[in-house]
C-alpha positions as CSV (number, residue, x, y, z in Angstrom):
1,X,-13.0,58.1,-52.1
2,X,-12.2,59.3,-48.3
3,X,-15.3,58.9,-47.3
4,X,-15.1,54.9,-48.9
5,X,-11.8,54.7,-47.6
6,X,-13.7,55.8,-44.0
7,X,-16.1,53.3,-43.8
8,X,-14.4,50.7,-44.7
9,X,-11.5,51.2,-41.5
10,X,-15.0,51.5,-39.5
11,X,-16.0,48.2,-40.8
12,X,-12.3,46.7,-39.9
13,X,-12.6,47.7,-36.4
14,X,-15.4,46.7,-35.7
15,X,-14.5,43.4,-37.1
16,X,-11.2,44.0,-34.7
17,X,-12.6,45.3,-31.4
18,X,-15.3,42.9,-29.7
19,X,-17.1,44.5,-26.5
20,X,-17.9,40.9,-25.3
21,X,-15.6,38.5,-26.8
22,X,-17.2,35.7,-24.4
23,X,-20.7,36.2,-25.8
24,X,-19.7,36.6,-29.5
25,X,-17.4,33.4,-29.2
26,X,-20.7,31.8,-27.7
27,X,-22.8,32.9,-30.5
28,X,-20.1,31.8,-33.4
29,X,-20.3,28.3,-31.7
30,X,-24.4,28.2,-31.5
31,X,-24.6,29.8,-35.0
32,X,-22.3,26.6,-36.4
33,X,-24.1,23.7,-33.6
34,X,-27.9,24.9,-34.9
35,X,-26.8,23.6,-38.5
36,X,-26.7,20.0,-37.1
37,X,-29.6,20.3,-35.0
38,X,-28.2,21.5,-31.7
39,X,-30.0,24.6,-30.8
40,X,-29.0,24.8,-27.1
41,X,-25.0,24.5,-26.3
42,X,-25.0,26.8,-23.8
43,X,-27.6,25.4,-21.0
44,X,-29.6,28.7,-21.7
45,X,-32.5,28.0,-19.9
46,X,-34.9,30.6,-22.6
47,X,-34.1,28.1,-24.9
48,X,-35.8,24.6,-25.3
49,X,-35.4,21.6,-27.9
50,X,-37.8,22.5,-31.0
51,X,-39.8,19.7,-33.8
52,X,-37.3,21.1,-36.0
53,X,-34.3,20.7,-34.3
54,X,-35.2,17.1,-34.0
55,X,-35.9,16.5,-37.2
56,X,-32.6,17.8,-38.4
57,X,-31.1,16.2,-35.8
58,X,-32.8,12.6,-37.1
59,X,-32.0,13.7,-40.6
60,X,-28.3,14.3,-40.6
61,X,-27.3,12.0,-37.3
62,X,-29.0,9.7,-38.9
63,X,-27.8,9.4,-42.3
64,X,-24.4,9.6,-40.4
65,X,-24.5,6.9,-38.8
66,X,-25.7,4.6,-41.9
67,X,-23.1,6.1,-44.2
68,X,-20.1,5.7,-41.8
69,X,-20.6,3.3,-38.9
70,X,-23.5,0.8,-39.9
71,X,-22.8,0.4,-43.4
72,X,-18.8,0.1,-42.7
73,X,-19.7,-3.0,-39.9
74,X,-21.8,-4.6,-42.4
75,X,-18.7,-4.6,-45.2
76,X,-16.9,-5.3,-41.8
77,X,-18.8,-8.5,-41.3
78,X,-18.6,-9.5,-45.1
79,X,-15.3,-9.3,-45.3
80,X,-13.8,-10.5,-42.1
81,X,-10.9,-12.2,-41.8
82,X,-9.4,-10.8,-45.1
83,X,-6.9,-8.5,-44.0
84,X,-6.4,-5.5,-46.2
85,X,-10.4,-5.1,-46.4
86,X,-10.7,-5.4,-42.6
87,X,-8.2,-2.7,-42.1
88,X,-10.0,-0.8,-44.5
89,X,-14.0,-1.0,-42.9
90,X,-11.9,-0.5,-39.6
91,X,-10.4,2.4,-40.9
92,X,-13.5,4.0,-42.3
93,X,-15.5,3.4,-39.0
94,X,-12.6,4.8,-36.2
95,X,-12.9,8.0,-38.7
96,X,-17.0,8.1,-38.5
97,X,-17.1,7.4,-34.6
98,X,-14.6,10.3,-34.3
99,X,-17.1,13.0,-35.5
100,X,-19.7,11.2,-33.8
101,X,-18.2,12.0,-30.5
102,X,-17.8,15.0,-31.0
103,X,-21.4,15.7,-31.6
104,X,-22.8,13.5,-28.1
105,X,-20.1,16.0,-26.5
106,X,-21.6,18.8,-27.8
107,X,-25.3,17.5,-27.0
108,X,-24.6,16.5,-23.4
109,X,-22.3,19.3,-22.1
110,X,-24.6,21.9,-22.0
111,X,-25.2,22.3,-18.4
112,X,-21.0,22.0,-17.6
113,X,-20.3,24.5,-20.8
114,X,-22.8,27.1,-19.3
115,X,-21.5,26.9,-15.7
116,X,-17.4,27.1,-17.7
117,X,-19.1,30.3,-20.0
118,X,-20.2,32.0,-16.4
119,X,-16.8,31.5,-15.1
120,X,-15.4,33.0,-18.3
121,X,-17.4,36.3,-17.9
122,X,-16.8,36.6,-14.1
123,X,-12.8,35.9,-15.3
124,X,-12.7,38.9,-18.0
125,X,-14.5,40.8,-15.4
126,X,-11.9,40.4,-12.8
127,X,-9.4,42.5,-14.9
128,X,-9.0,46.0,-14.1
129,X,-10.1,48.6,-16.8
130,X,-7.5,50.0,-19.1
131,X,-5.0,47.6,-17.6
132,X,-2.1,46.2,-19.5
133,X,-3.4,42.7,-18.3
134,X,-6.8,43.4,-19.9
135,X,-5.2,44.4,-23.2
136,X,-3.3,41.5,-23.4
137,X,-6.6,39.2,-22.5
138,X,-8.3,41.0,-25.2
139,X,-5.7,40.3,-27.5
140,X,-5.0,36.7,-26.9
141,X,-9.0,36.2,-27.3
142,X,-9.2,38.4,-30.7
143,X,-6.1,36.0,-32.3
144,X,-8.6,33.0,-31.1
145,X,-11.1,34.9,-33.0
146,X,-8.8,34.7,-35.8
147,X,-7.9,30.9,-35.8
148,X,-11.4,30.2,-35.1
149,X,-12.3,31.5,-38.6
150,X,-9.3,29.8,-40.1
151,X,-10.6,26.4,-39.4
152,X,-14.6,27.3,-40.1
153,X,-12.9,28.8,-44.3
154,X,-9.9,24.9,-43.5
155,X,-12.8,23.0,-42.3
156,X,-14.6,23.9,-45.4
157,X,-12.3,23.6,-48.0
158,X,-10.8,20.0,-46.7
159,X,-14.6,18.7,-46.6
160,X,-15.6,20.7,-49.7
161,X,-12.4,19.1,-51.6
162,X,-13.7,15.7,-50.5
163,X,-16.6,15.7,-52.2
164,X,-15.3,17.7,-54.9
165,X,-12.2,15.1,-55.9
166,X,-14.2,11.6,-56.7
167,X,-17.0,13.6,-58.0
168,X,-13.9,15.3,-61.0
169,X,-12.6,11.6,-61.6
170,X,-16.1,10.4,-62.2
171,X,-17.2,13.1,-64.8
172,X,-14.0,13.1,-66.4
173,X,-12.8,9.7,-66.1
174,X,-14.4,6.2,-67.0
175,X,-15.3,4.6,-63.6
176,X,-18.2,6.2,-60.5
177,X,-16.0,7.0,-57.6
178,X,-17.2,7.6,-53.9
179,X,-15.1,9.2,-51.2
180,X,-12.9,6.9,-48.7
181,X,-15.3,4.0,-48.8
182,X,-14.4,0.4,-49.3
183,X,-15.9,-2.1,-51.2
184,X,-19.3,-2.8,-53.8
185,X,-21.9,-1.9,-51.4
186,X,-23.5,0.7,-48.9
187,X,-25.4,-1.2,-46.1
188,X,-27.3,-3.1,-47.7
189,X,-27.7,-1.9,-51.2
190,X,-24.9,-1.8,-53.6
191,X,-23.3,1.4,-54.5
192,X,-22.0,1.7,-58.1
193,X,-24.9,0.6,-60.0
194,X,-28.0,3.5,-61.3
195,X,-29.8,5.3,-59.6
196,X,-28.1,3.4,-55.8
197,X,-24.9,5.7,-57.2
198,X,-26.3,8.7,-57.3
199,X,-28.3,8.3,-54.0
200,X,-25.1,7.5,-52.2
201,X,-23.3,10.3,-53.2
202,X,-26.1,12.8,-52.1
203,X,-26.3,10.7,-48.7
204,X,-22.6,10.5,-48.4
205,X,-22.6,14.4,-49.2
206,X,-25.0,15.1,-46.2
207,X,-23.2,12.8,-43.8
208,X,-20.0,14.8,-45.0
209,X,-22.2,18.3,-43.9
210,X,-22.8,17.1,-40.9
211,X,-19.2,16.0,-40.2
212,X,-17.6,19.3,-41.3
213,X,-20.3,21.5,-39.2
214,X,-20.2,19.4,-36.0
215,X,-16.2,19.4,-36.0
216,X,-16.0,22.7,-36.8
217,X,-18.5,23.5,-33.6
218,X,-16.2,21.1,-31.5
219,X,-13.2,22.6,-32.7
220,X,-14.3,26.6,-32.4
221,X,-15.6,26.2,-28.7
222,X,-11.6,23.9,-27.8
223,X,-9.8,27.2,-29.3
224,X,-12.2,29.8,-27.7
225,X,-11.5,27.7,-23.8
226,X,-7.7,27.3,-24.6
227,X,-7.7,31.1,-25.6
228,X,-9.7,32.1,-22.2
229,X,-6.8,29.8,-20.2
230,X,-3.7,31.7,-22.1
231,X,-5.3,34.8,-21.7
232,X,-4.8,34.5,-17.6
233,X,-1.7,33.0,-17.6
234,X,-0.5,35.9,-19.8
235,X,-2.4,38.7,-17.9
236,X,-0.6,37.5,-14.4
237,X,2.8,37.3,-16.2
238,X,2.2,41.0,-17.8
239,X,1.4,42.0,-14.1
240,X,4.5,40.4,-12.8
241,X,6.2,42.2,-15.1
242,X,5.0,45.8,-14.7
243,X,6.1,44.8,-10.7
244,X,9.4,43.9,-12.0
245,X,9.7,47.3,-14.2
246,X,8.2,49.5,-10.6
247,X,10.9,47.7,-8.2
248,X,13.6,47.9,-10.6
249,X,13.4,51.8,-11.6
250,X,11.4,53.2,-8.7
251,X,12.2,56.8,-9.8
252,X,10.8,56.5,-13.3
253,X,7.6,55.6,-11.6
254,X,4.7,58.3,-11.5
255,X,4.1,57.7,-7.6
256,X,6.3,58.4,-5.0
257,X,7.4,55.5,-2.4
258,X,3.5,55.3,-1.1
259,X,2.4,55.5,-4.3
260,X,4.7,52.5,-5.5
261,X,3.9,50.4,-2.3
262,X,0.1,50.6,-3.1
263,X,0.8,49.9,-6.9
264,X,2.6,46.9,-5.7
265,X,-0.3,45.4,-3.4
266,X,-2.7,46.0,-5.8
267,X,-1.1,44.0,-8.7
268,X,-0.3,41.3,-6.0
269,X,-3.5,41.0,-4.9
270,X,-5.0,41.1,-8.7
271,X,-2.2,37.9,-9.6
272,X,-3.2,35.8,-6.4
273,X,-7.2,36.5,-6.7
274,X,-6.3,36.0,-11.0
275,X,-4.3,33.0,-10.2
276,X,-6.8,31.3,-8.2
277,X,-9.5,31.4,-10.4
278,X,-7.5,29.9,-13.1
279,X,-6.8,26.5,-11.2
280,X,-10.7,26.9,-10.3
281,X,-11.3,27.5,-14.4
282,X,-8.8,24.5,-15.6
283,X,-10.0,22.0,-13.4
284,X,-13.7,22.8,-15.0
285,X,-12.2,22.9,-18.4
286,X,-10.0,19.7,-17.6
287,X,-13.1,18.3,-16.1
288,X,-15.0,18.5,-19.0
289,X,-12.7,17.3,-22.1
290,X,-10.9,14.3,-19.6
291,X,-13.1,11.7,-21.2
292,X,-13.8,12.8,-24.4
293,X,-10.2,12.9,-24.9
294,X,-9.5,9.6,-23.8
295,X,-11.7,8.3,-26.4
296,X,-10.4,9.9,-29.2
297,X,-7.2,9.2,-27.4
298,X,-8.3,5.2,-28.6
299,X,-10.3,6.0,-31.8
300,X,-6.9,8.6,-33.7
301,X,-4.3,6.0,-32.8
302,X,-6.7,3.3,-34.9
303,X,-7.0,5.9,-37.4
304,X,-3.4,6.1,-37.6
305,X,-2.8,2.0,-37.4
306,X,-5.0,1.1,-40.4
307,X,-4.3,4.1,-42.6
308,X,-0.8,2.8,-42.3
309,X,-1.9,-0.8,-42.6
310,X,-3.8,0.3,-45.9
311,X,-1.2,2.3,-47.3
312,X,-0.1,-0.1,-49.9
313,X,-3.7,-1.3,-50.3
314,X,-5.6,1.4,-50.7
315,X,-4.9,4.6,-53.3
316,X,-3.1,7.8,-52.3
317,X,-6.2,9.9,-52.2
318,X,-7.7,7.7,-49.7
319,X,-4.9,7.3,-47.5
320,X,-4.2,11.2,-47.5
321,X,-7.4,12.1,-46.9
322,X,-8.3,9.9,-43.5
323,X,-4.8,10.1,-42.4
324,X,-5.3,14.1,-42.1
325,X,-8.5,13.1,-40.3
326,X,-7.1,11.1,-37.6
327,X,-3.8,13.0,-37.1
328,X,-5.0,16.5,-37.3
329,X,-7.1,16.7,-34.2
330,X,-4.7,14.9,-32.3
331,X,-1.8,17.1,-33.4
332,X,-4.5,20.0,-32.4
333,X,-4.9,18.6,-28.7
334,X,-1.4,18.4,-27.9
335,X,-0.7,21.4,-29.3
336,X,-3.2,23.6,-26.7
337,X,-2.1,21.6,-23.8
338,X,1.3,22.4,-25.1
339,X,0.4,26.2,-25.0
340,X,-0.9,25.9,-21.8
341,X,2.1,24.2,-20.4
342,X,4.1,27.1,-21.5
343,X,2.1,29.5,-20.5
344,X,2.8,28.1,-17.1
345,X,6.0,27.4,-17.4
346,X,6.4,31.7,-18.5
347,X,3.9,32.8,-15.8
348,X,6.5,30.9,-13.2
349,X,9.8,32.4,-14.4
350,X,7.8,35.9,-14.4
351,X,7.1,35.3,-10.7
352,X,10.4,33.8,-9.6
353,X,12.1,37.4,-11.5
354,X,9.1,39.8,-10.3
355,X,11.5,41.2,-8.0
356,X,10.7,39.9,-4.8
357,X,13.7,40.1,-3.0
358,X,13.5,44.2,-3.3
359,X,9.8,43.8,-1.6
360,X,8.6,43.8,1.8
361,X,8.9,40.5,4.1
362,X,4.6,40.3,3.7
363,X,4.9,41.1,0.0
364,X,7.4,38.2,-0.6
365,X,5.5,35.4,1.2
366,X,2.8,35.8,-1.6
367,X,5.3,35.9,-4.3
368,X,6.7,32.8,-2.5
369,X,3.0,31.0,-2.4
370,X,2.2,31.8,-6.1
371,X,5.6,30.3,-7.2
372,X,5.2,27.1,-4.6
373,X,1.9,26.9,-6.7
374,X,3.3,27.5,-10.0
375,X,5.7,24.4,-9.7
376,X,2.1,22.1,-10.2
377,X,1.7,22.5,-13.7
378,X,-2.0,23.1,-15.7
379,X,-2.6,20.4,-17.8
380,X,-4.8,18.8,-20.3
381,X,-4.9,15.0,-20.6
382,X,-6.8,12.0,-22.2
383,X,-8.8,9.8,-19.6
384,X,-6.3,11.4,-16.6
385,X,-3.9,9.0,-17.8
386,X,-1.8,11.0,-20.7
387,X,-0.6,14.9,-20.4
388,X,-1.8,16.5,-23.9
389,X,2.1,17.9,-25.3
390,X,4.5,17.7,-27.7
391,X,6.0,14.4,-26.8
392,X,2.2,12.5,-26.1
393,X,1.9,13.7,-29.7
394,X,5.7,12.0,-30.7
395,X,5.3,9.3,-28.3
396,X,1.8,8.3,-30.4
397,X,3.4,8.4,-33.6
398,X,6.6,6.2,-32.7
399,X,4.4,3.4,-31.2
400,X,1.9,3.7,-34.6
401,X,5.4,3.1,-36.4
402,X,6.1,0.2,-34.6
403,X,2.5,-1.5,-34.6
404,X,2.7,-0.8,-38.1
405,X,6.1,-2.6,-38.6
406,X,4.8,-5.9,-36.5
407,X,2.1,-6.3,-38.8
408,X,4.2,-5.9,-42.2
């Protein structure tokens, strides 16, 4: 029984402790991105596109696209100008071209996620050994760890239980359901009637596959960057801190006043050189997700628009269903950016409260230029034009309301 009980705490930490949390947050993405085809996220020059890849590239993209976008513009097109069908077909295909993106992203970013990845190791490396602020880097990326498997086990369920819920009404009830698609006909074969039914649902199950994998991908590598950001911010506030515990109770210290003076420098010198390479690593990150983010700025506030325009058109499952779609990766966005505005907003008070005025006249003047830095927040935003937070996120959802009330 001890000897169970032995292995099994061996197994939990090495589950826990991660020697290189960049490359095994690398490898979770290419492990998820090689299901759709995408065998080279990282720019790794070893690696080259394969016949297979392609072909499971052609396979799923392609039976994508005709389950969600072409097949909703040709309803689109047959039902235009009616106005509860139109929002419908323009719901279905602003939730298709989200995933979509998301997978061109992942396709062409290679070379710009390889150069962000080498930043990320030479970041990780910059922390001392054994150091608080290498601890608390660790921590903040093992917790990213943590929500990254939450969404692969949420990502799974919510895709899993759309499948899972027309296919239960149709076995047990007496009409052939499909998920979240409007009207008699698939492109251009109709849907309901033997044996086009059961070839839609096994198309519309492997354009679902592709769309749970390739979020999930997209979604993994956004929390793994975030986590890399938050990790700096709070490794220079933990640093502050210990300077603020030194300068405060000097004799509790283990050096004497040389001692302290060269602690000091040292965990200065670590928070600018730490410091600068995080405006270096944000304006690469910020860089890379400015445009995709202004599209799905567009495409999530659509989503929102005609699942509240179909509300009282379409049934609750429906509505549910791509309303979670559009609202959850917006929510998700604003959320990090509202993470890393914090983080900012702590990192500054830590510097303003290091102690400074206790410190040398040289020491001070760098305390001074991080904290004239500090007042220029790091942000995440959608097409340059609108800061990723909390009230972008409230702002959206009060003009949705009011589009929705012209229209009604």
């Amino acid at each position: 029984m001890d000897m169970l009980s032995n292995q099994f705490r061996t197994l939990i930490s090495k589950i826990n402790y991660v020697e290189d949390p960049v490359e095994a947050a690398k490898k979770m993405v290419s492990s998820i991105q090689q299901l759709v085809g995408i065998r080279n996220v990282f720019g790794d020059k070893k690696r080259s596109v394969t016949i297979p890849c392609l072909f499971i590239t052609l396979f799923f993209g392609g039976t994508f696209v005709y389950v969600g976008t072409f097949s909703q513009l040709v309803y689109l097109v047959q039902v235009f100008p009616d106005k509860s069908e139109t929002f419908k077909a323009l719901n279905c295909i602003s939730v298709t071209c989200v995933p979509l993106s998301k997978y061109f992203f992942m396709w062409f970013s290679s070379a710009r996620l390889r150069t962000i990845f080498e930043l990320s190791h030479h970041g990780v490396s910059l922390l001392p050994e054994k150091s608080a602020a290498k601890k608390k880097m660790f921590g903040t990326l093992q917790r990213a760890r943590y929500a990254s498997w939450f969404i692969v086990a949420n990502q799974a369920f919510i895709h899993i239980l759309y499948l899972l819920m027309p296919l239960i009404f149709t076995v047990f009830g007496n009409d052939r359901y499909l998920p979240t698609t409007p009207g008699d006909s698939y492109g251009l074969s109709p849907k309901y009637e033997t044996p086009f039914y059961e070839i839609t649902f096994a198309v519309t199950c492997v354009a679902t596959a592709f769309s749970a994998v390739n979020q999930t991908g997209y979604i993994v590598l956004f929390i793994t960057l975030v986590a890399h950001e938050l990790g700096h911010f709070y490794a220079i506030t933990k640093t502050l801190n210990e300077i603020f515990t030194i300068l405060r109770n000097p004799n509790g210290s283990e050096f004497n006043s040389e001692g302290i003076e060269d602690s000091i420098n040292q965990r200065l010198i670590f928070c600018v050189k730490q410091h600068q390479f995080l405006i270096y690593y944000h304006y690469k990150i910020r860089k890379l997700y400015k445009v995709v983010f202004g599209a799905h700025f567009v495409m999530m506030t659509v989503v929102l628009v005609t699942t509240l325009q179909t509300m009282n058109e379409w049934d609750g499952r429906n509505t549910i269903l791509t309303g979670v779609t559009g609202i959850m990766p917006l929510f998700l966005y604003c959320f990090g950016g509202e993470l890393l505005i914090s983080a900012g907003q702590e990192m500054s008070t830590s510097i303003y409260t290091c102690g400074w005025e206790l410190m040398e006249a040289r020491q001070a003047k760098i305390v001074i230029l991080m904290l004239c830095l500090a007042q220029r927040p790091l942000y995440l935003s959608a097409a340059g034009v609108f800061i990723m937070n909390r009230e972008t996120f409230g702002g959206i959802v009060q003009v949705v309301y009011k589009i929705y009330a012209v229209f009604n």
